[in-house]
C-alpha positions in Angstrom: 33.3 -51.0 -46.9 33.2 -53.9 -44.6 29.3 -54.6 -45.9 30.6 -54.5 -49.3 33.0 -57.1 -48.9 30.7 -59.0 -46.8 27.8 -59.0 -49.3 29.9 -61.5 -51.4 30.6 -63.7 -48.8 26.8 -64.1 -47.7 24.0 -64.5 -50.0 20.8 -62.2 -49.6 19.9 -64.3 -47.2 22.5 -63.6 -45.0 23.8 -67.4 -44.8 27.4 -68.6 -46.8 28.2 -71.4 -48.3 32.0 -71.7 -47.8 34.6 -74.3 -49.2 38.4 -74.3 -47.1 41.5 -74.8 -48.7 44.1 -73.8 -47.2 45.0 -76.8 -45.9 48.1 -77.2 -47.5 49.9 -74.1 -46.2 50.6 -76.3 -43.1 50.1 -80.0 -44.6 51.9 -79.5 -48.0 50.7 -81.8 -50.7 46.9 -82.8 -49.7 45.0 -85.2 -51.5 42.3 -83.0 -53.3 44.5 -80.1 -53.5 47.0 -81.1 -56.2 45.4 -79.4 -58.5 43.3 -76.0 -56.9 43.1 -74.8 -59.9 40.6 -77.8 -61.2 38.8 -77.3 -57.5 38.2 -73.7 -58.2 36.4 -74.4 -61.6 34.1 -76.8 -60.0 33.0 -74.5 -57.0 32.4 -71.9 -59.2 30.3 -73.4 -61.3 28.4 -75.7 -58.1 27.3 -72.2 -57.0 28.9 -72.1 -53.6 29.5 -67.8 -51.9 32.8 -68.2 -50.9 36.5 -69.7 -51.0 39.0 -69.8 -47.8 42.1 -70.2 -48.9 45.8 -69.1 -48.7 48.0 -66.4 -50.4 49.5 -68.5 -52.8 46.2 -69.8 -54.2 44.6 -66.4 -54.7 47.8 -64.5 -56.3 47.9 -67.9 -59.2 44.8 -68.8 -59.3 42.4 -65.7 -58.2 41.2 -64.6 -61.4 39.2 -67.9 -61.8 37.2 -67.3 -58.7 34.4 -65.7 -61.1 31.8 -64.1 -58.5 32.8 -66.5 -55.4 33.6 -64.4 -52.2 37.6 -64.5 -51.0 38.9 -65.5 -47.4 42.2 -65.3 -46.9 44.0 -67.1 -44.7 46.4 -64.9 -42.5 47.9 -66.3 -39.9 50.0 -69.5 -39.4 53.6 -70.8 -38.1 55.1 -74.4 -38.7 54.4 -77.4 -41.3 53.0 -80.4 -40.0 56.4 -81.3 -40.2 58.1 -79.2 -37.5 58.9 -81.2 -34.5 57.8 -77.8 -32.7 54.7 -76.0 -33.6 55.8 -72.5 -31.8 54.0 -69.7 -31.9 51.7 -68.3 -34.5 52.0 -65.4 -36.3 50.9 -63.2 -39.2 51.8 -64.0 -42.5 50.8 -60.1 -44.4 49.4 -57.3 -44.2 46.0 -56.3 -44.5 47.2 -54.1 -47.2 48.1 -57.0 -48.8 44.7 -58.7 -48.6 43.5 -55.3 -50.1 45.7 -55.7 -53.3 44.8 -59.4 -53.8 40.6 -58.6 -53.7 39.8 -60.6 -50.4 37.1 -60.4 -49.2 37.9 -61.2 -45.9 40.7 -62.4 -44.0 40.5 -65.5 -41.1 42.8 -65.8 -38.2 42.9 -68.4 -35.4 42.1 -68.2 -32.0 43.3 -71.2 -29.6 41.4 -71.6 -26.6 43.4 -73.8 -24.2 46.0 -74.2 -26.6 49.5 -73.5 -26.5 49.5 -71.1 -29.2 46.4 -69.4 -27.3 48.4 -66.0 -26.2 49.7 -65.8 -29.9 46.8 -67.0 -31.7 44.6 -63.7 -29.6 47.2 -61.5 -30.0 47.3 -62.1 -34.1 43.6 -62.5 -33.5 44.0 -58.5 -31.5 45.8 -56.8 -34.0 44.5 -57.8 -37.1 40.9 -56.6 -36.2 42.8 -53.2 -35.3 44.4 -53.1 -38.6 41.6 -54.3 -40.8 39.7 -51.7 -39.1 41.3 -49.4 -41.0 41.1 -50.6 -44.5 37.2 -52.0 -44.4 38.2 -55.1 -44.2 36.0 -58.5 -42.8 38.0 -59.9 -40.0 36.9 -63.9 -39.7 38.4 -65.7 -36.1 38.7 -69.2 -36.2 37.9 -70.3 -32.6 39.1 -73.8 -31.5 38.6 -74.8 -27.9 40.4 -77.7 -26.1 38.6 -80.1 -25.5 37.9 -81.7 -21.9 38.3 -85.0 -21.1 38.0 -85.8 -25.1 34.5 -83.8 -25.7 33.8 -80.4 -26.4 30.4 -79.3 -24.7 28.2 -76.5 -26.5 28.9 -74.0 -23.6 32.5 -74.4 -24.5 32.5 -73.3 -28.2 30.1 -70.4 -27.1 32.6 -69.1 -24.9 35.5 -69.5 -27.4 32.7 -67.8 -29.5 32.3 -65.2 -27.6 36.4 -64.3 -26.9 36.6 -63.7 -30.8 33.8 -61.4 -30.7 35.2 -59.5 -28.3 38.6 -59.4 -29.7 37.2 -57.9 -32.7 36.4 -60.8 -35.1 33.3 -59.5 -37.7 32.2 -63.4 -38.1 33.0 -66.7 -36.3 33.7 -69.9 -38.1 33.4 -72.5 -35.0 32.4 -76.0 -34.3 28.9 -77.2 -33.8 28.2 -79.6 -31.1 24.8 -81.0 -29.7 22.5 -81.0 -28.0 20.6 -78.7 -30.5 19.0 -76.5 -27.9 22.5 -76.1 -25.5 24.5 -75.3 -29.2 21.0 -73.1 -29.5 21.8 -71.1 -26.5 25.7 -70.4 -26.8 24.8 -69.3 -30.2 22.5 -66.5 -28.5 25.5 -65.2 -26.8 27.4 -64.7 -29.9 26.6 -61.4 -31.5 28.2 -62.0 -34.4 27.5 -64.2 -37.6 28.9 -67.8 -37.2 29.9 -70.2 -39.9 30.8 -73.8 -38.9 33.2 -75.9 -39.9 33.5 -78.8 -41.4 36.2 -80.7 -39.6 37.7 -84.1 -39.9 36.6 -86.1 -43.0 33.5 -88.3 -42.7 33.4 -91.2 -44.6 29.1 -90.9 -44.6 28.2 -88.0 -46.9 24.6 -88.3 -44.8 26.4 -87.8 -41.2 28.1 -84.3 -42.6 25.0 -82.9 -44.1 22.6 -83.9 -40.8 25.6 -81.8 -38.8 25.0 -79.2 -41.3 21.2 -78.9 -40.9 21.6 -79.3 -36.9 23.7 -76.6 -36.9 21.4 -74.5 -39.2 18.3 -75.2 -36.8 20.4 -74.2 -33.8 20.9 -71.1 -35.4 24.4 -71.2 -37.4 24.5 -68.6 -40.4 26.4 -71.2 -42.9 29.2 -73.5 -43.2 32.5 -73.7 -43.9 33.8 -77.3 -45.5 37.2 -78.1 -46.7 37.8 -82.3 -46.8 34.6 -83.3 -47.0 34.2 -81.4 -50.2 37.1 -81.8 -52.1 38.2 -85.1 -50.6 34.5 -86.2 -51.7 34.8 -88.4 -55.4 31.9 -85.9 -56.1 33.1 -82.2 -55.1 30.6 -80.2 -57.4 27.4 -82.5 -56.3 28.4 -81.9 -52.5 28.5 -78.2 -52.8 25.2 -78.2 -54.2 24.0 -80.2 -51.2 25.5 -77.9 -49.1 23.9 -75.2 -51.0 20.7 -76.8 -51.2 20.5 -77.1 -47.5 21.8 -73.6 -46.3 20.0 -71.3 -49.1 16.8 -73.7 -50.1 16.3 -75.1 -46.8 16.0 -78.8 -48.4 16.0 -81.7 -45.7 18.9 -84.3 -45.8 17.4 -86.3 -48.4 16.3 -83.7 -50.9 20.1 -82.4 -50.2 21.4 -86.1 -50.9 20.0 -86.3 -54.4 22.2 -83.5 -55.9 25.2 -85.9 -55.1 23.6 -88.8 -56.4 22.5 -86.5 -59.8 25.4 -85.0 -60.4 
């Protein structure tokens, strides 16, 4: 069952294209995200695999997702708002994920964090319980960073802690060098999708992070601001598309913003 649900999250080519949107579970209103609904018509159409998003988008919205994979988002704790961010913890069931269609749920795990022991624990049980029901199990692994950067080695062995905890894909950061990225990515034994991260003001600087990340051995991407954020969301999906399923360079990848 698990290959099932996986097949429509990665293409036959065993990369995904992924947009994030569950930003505003923890931020609230989010420019880009005022209307999901609008969002969701333009991914589907810009041919993207998959869409992360929460609970609340997938019960209103989920019938629009056409043949788009589903990623659940299943774990959080506080707003942006709360003075106190506490502990995680898991929002439903994996019943519930069942019920909805996902296709997958993601959960966080906080290396160096705070919310580290919660975040594995969450991170734990939900790959016992999804177990069960045949269900993808995607661990978000975040890694504190030292002294302001986070080296290669370091998101390899965050990497490596959701593996082992259960996780059936990784959605992490990519760092350079290439070649050290190259290497942690060796020890992961799983499929890894990168995020997107922080919105970038050059469309050109996100897609060359995209094809690094590719060379060095990444099986897709997972973008959230930088799409719908983006005055263009349905030409940078197709960039993104172009340069995870055709192989395009960053030029070639460039023109379907500028074209659409």
């Amino acid at each position: 069952m698990k290959e099932l649900r996986l097949r429509r999250i990665f293409a036959q080519d065993q990369r995904a294209v992924v947009v994030a949107c569950d930003h505003a579970g923890f931020m609230g209103t989010v420019r880009g995200l005022e209307q999901p609904e609008k969002l969701i018509d333009q991914l589907v159409e810009s041919g993207v695999d998959a869409l992360l998003t929460t609970i609340g988008i997938a019960r209103r919205f989920g019938s629009r997702l056409g043949r788009m994979g589903l990623i659940l988002r299943a774990d959080g704790g506080a707003s942006i708002r709360s003075p106190v961010m506490g502990n995680l913890q898991t929002l439903f069931s994996i019943e519930d994920a069942c019920r909805l269609g996902a296709d997958a749920v993601i959960c966080m795990g906080m290396i160096g964090y705070p919310e580290e022991p919660s975040s594995l624990k969450n991170l734990a049980g939900l790959s016992a319980e999804a177990e069960k029901w045949g269900m993808p199990l995607v661990g978000e692994m975040l890694i504190q960073p030292k002294e302001g950067h986070c080296a290669a080695q370091d998101i390899g062995f965050a990497m490596r802690i959701g593996i082992e905890l259960g996780a059936d894909v990784i959605k992490a950061s990519y760092t350079g060098p290439l070649e050290e990225y190259r290497q942690a990515r060796k020890a992961c034994y799983r499929p890894v999708i990168v995020l997107g991260g922080e919105k970038l003001k050059d469309e050109r600087e996100m897609l060359q992070n995209v094809s690094d990340a590719l060379a060095a051995g990444a099986d897709g991407v997972a973008i959230g601001r930088n799409v719908w954020q983006h005055s263009d969301p349905t030409g940078v999906c197709r960039a993104l598309v172009a340069l995870v399923h055709v192989g395009a360079s960053v030029d070639r990848a460039l023109e379907e913003i500028r074209i659409s």
